[in-house]
Each structure stands twice: as structure tokens, then as C-alpha cells.
N, C-alpha and C positions, 0 to 999 in steps of 0.2 A: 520565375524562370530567369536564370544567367542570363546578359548578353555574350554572345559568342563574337568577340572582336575579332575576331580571327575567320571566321568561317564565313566561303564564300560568298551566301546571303548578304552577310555584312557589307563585306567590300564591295558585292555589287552596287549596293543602295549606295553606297557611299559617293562610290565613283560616278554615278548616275545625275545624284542632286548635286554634286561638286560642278557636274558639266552642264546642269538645268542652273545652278546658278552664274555659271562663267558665261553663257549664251545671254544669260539679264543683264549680267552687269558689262558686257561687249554692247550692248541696246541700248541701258542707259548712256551709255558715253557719247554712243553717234547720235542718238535722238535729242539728249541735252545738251553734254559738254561742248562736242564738236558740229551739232548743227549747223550752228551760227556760222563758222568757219567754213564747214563745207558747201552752205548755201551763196554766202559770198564770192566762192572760188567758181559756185556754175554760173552767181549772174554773169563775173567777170566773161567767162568763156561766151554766155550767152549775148552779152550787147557787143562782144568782137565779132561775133559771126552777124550780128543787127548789121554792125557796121561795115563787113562789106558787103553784103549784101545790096545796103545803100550804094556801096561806091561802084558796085558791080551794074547797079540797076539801070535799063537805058530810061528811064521813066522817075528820074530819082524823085519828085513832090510824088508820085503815085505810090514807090516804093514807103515815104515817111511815111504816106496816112495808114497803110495796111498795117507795117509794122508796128506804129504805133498804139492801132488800136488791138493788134492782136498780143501782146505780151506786158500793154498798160504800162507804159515807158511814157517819157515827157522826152521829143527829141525837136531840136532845134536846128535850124540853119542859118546862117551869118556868114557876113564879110568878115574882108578883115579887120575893119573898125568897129564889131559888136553889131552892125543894125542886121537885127532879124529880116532875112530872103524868104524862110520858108518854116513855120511851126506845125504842129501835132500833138495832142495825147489821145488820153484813152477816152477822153471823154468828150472834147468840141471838134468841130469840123477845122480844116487845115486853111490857114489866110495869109495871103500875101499880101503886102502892105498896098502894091499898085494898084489892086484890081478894088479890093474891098469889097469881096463878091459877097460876102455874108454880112458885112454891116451896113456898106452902102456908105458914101460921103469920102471928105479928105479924112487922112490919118491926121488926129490931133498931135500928136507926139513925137517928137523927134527921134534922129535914127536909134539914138542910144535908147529910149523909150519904146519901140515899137512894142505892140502890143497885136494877139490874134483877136479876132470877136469871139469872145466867147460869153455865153448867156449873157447878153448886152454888156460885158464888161472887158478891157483888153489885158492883156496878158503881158506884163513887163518883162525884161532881163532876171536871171537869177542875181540873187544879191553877191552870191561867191564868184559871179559872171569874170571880176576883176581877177582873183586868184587862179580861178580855171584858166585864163589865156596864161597868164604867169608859169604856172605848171609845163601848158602845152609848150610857150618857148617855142624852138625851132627844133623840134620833135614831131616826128608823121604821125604818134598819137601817145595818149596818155590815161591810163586807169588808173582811179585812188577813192578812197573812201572818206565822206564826212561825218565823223560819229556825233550822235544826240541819246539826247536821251533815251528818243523812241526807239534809237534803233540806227538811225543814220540814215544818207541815203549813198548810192553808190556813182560815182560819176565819170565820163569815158570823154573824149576828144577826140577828134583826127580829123590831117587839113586831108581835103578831100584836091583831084589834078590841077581842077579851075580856083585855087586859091581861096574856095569856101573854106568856113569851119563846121565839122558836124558836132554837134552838144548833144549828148544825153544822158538823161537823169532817170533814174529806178528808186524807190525807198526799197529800203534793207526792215523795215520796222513790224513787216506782218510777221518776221519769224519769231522774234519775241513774244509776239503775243500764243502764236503756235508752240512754243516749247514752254512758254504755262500750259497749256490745253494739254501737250502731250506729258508735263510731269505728275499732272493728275492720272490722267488714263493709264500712263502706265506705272503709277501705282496698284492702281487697281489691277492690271493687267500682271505685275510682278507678284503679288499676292497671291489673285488666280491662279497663274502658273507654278508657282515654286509650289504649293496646297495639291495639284493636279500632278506636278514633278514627284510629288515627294512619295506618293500613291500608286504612279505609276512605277519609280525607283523598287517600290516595294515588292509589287506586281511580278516586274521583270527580275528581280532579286532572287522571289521564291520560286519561280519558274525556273532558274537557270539551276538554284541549286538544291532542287527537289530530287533530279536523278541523280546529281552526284552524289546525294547523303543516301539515296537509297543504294547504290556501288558499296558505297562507304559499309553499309548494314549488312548487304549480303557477303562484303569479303569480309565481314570481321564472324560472321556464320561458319567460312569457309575456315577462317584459325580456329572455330573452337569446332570442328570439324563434321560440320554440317556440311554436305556437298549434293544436298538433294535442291536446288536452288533453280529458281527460272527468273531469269533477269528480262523487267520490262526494257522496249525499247522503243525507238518512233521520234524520241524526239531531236536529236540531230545523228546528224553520222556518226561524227568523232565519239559520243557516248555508246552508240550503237558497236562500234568496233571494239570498245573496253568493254562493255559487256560481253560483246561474244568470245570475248580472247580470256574473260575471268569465268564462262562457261566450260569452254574449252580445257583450262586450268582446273577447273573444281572436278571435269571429266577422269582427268589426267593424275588428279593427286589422290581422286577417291579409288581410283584402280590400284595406283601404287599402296593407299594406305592397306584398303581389301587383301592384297598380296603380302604385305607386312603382318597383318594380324595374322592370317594364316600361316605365314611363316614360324612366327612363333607360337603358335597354337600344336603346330605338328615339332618344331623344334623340343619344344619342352615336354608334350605328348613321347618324345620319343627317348627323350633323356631320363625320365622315370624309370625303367629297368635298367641301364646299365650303372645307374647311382645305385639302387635297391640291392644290386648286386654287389658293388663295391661295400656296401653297406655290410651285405652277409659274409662277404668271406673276411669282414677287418673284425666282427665280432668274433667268427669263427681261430680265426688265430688267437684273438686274445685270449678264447677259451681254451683253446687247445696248447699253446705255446705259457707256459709256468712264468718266462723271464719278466722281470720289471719292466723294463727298453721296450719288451716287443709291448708288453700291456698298453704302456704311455703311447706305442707310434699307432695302436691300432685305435684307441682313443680319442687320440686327434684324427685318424680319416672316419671315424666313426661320428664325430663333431661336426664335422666339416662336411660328411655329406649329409648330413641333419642340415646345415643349413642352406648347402642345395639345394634340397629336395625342396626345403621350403620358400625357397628361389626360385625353382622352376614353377610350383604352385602356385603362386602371385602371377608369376607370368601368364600361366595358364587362363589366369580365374580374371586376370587382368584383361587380355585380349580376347575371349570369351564377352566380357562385360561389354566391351569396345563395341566387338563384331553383333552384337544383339543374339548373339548365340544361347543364352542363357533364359531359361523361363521360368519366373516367380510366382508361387506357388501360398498365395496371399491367403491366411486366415487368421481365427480370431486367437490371438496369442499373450500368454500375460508376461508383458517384458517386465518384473519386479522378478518371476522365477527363472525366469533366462538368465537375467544379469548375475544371481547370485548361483547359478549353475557356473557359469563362463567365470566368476571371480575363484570357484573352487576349485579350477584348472588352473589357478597360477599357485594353492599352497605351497607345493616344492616349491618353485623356483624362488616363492617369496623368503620362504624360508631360508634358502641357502644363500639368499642376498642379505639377508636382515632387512627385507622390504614388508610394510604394514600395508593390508589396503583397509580403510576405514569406511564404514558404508552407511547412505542415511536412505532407504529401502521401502519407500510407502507402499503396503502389500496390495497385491491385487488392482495393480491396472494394465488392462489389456489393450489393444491394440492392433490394428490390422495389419499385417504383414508377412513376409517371409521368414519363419523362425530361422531357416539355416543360415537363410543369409543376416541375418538379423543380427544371430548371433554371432558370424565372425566380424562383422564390425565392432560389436561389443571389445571382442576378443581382439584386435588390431589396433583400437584405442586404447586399452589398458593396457596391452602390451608397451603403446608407443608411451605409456606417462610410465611403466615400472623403468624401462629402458630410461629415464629423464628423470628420474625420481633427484630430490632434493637432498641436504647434507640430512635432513631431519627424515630419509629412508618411509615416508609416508606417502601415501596413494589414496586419493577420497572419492567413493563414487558414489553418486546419488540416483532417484528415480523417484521422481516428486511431480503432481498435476500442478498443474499452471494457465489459467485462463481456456480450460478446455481441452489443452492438450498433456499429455506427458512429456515431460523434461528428463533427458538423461544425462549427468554432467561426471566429467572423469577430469581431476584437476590433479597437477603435478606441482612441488614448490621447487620445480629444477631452475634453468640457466634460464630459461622464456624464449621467449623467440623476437628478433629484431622486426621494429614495426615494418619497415621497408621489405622485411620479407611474409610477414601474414599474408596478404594476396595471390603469395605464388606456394604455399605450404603444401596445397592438396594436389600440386602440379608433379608429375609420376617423377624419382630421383633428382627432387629439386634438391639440391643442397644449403643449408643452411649453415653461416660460419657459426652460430652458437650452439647448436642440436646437431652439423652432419648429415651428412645423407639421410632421409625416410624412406629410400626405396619405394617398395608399390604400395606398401602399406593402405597408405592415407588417400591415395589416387582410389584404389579399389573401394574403402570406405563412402567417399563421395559417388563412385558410379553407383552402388547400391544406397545410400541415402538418397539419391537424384530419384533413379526409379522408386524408389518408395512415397516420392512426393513431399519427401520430410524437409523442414528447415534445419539448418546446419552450420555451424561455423565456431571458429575460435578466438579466446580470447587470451591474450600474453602481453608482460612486460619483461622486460630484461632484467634478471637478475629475482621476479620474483614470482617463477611458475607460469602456465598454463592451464587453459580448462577450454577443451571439447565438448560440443554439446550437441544436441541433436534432438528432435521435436517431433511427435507423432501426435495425428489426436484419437483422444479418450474415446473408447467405446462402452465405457459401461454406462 
């Protein structure tokens, strides 16, 4: 089966997993690329709000210990010579150098040394301690980041009214280890989903364009002029409204065409007597009237409405076949003696063409069908290949079994027919630039090979003939 690149299926899936993959790779970027930056940007926001909170707090050593142990921060408090007033994390209880309530004894260590108790061991200065005041300078506060390997940690200052300094320190390093964690999963997760995207894409695809191809199938019913049609409907409005407006339509155009066949049903119904007429009095003068002139003028309306008549006929038998007016009258008939009946009806004319028809006649195969009608098909194709006969004035007809069926073939060595126009040959006064109008000919042809169930078509090159054929199967 084709893809159909074009057809809206298509483009749906398309545009679907185009948008299932632009939603992945928008994930990937924040959950990889930009994490790290955006996690950075909320500690920042987050230890500024730490920090006033602390400067805010009338309880400031109550405010470090909460905080500290609730967001797992290391926040420090100092003079302005570095000696720790007041320390915190997330993990030992909070000690001031005075009291020594958790270790008990004098502080071993000097101011720059000071140290908290924590699991019997004290807690010195950061080593960046020097650079951090540097930074802070005579700045009310200062944020920046120290990168490592792990990750970094991120670190913040501000003189607090009483001339403290507050320090505090966060690592930046869980998130590296978290966007390995998350570039596995969301592999897994992108896989997943683009696999489930791509299914659903499809889903949604053949859903949306199931009722348009079926619009699609009923108006191209409606051109070959089907107009008995009942359009599903249900699944959106906007479809539901082009159905009922292509209802409304096939209403509208079956009426008109109803009107039309009838039209020319009684038009040409009614044109038959005063042609018949004109018929007999142009004979009638010619018989009556001795002079040459009058012979030739009543010859030619005598011509002329011979091919009237046979003009209003087509039409007749044409819109007849159209309107289903017509009932076939199916028996067992042997097309080998039809055909060479209907080839005995062109002698004359063949003759006074210097046209040959040459026949290859396998006797006796029958077939089920309408002989009358049967036979002006016959008679409509050999017409239309004597009409197209080649420089070599020959006409070949055959009637030969074939896989079960009988094969009827009428081949001319005329002008042929332009590829680009075979598809449209059996369409009523198609014209063709190499063959000329076919009038109803080949239209009525097809209506009665349709109803007979038979296969049919032609086949032509330019410049070297034609051949008609048409398929019935074998009863005997």
C-alpha cells in the first residue's frame, strides 16, 4: 500500500509526534541542561529570604537553629574580627562560645579558631572565611558561588544592624548527582513516551481522518452520479454540517438531474415525428421534382435528418439507460451469430467506403444477456472503429473464449487515441483532439456493458489504432 503524504492521516501523525517530540526535548533541556542553573537561581532566592528572616527575627540564635535545621544550611554568626557569636547546621545543636552548654569547660581555641561541639569535636572557620569578608567589603550583603568538582557549594553574607556578620553555606552538589538519576529515567521515560506518542499520533490520526475520507467517498459517488447516499455523522459538528449541506446537495442535484433526463426523454420523444416528416416530404420532392438541384438539396435534408434521427435516438436510449427506465430482458444468446449478423449491416456502407472488416469468429459461444441490447453495442463499436478505420481501410473483429469468458475485440489501425485521454473516452461528447467528438456512442455502450456486469475497456496508441473489447462469461 502507498503512503499517502498528503492525506490528512498523515499530517496528523505527523504533527502530533513532532509535538510529542518538542514536549521531550523542552524536558530534556530543564531537567539536564538548565537544572543546575535553575536550582542555583532558587537556592540564591532561598538563603535571601533565610536571611531576613534571621534579621527580621526578634529571637535571632532561635531563628539560626530552626532554620538551619529545616532547609540543611551551615549558617554562622561572627563579629567583625571572624570569632564565631553564634553557629548551626542541619545536623549538631547550636553553641556559643560563653556558655559552652553542650561541651562544658573553657574554649580551647582562639577567637579565630572558635569551634561549635559537635559530636565531641569543634567546628572551625570556613577556609574561604578570608575571601568571603573580602567579597562582602562594605556591601549590606553578598551572594556567589564556589565551584568543585562535586558541584560547589553556594555562599551568601550580610552585616546584620548590630555590626554581626551572618555566613551561610549550602552545597550546590546533590543536583549533579540528581541529573544523572534523571538522565537515565528519562531515557527510559523518552522511549516510553515517544513508543505511546507514536501510537497514540496514530490513533488520533485515523480517528480524525476516517470521516473525512468517508465525505471524500460519498462525494466522488455523488460525481459519478450516485445521489442515493446517507452520510454518517456524530463525530464533530464541523463534519456533521458538511455532511448535511453534501445531503442537501445530492437532494438538490438528483432532482435537477431527474428533470434533465426527463427532459430529454420527452424532447427527443418528441422530435421524432417532425424529423420523420421532414424526412418524407424531402424524399417526396426528390421523387416528384425531375431537376438535378432539387435531387442534391432533397439528398442532403434527407442525410441530415438520417442523422438526426439518429441523434435524437442516442439521446433517447441515453437518458432512458441514465433514468433506469429501461428493462433487460436477459437470455441465453450465442454472441458468435449476433456479431456476424451486426457485421452484415455495415456491407453497404463498407463497400462504398472501400472499408474491409476481417473476422476471427469461434462458433457457438453463448452467453447471457440482452440480445437487442447486446447487439447495438456491437453495432456502436464497429461503427465507431469503421468511422477511425486506418490508411489500410481494415476493421478486425473477433469473438474468441478466454479463461472462461468470451472475449469480443473490434480493433481499428486509425489515429489511436491520446493516453491522457483513454479515461475520459466513454464520458458522453468527450472530445478528443485525435478521434473528435464520439457523441453518445461509447457512453451508451458502457451503460449497457455496466448492466450486463461485463468487463470492458480500451486499448490505444497514437498513430497506431485502437481495440475495444468487452467480456462476457461462457455458458456453454
Amino acid at each position: 500500500m502507498k503512503l499517502n503524504t498528503k492525506s490528512i492521516g498523515f499530517k496528523l501523525w505527523i504533527y502530533f509526534t513532532a509535538f510529542a517530540a518538542v514536549i521531550l526535548a523542552v524536558l530534556w533541556l530543564l531537567q539536564t541542561v538548565f537544572l543546575q542553573s535553575l536550582y542555583n537561581s532558587m537556592q540564591k532566592h532561598q538563603i535571601s529570604k533565610i536571611a531576613d528572616e534571621i534579621y527580621r527575627a526578634e529571637n535571632t540564635e532561635y531563628a539560626i537553629d530552626a532554620l538551619a535545621a529545616d532547609n540543611s544550611i551551615l549558617i554562622l554568626l561572627t563579629d567583625a574580627d571572624g570569632s564565631i557569636i553564634y553557629s548551626a547546621d542541619e545536623y549538631s545543636p547550636s553553641y556559643r562560645p560563653e556558655t559552652h552548654e553542650h561541651g562544658g569547660g573553657q574554649n580551647p581555641y582562639r577567637a579565630n579558631e572558635t569551634q561549635n561541639w559537635q559530636e565531641e569535636t569543634y567546628r572551625r572557620l570556613p577556609e574561604h572565611y578570608g575571601d568571603f569578608i573580602e567579597r562582602l567589603g562594605a556591601q549590606d550583603s553578598v551572594c556567589y558561588t564556589i565551584d568543585r568538582a562535586d558541584g560547589g557549594t553556594l555562599v551568601y553574607g550580610r552585616r546584620l544592624a548590630d555590626g554581626k556578620i551572618l555566613y551561610i553555606n549550602t552545597s550546590l552538589g546533590a543536583v549533579g548527582s540528581a541529573v544523572a538519576i534523571l538522565r537515565v529515567q528519562l531515557c527510559a521515560v523518552t522511549f516510553l513516551a515517544l513508543l505511546i506518542g507514536l501510537f497514540i499520533a496514530m490513533w488520533i490520526a485515523k480517528r480524525f481522518s476516517k470521516p473525512v475520507s468517508e465525505l471524500s467517498e460519498q462525494s466522488l459517488k455523488m460525481a459519478n452520479g450516485d445521489f442515493d447516499l446517507k452520510f454518517n455523522k456524530g463525530f464533530c459538528s464541523e463534519t456533521d454540517e458538511l455532511a448535511a449541506s453534501l445531503e442537501y446537495a445530492a437532494g438538490k442535484i438528483s432532482e435537477t438531474d431527474k428533470l434533465r433526463r426527463e427532459l430529454l426523454a420527452n424532447v427527443s420523444h418528441d422530435l421524432r415525428t417532425p424529423l420523420t416528416m421532414i424526412k418524407g416530404y424531402a424524399e417526396l420532392i426528390r421523387d416528384l421534382d425531375g431537376s438535378a438541384d432539387a435531387g442534391n438539396d432533397a439528398e442532403i435534408i434527407i442525410r441530415e435528418s438520417d442523422r438526426l434521427s439518429l441523434l435524437v435516438n442516442d439521446i433517447l436510449d441515453y437518458s432512458k439507460l441514465q433514468s433506469g427506465a429501461v428493462s433487460f430482458e436477459f437470455e441465453r444468446v450465442d454472441l458468435s451469430v449476433l456479431a456476424e449478423n451486426v457485421i452484415e449491416q455495415f456491407g453497404a456502407v463498407c463497400k462504398s467506403d472501400g472499408v474491409e472488416i476481417i473476422t476471427e469468429i469461434a462458433p457457438q459461444k453463448y452467453v447471457t444477456a440482452d440480445a437487442r441490447r447486446l447487439e447495438q453495442v456491437l453495432y456502436n463499436l464497429i461503427s465507431n472503429a469503421v468511422a477511425h478505420v486506418g490508411e489500410d481501410k481494415r476493421v478486425y473483429v473477433s469473438v474468441t473464449e478466454k479463461d472462461g469468458f468470451v472475449r469480443t475485440e473490434i480493433r481499428d489501425n486509425g489515429s489511436g487515441i491520446n493516453a491522457e485521454d483513454l479515461p475520459h473516452i466513454w464520458d458522453k461528447y468527450f472530445t478528443s483532439k485525435k478521434r473528435g467528438a464520439n457523441g453518445l456512442g461509447l457512453s451508451i455502450v458502457k451503460e449497457i456493458l455496466t448492466a450486463h456486469g461485463a468487463r470492458f475497456g480500451v486499448e490505444s496508441e497514437r498513430d497506431k489504432g485502437s481495440v475495444f473489447w468487452f467480456e462476457l462469461r461462457n455458458i456453454t
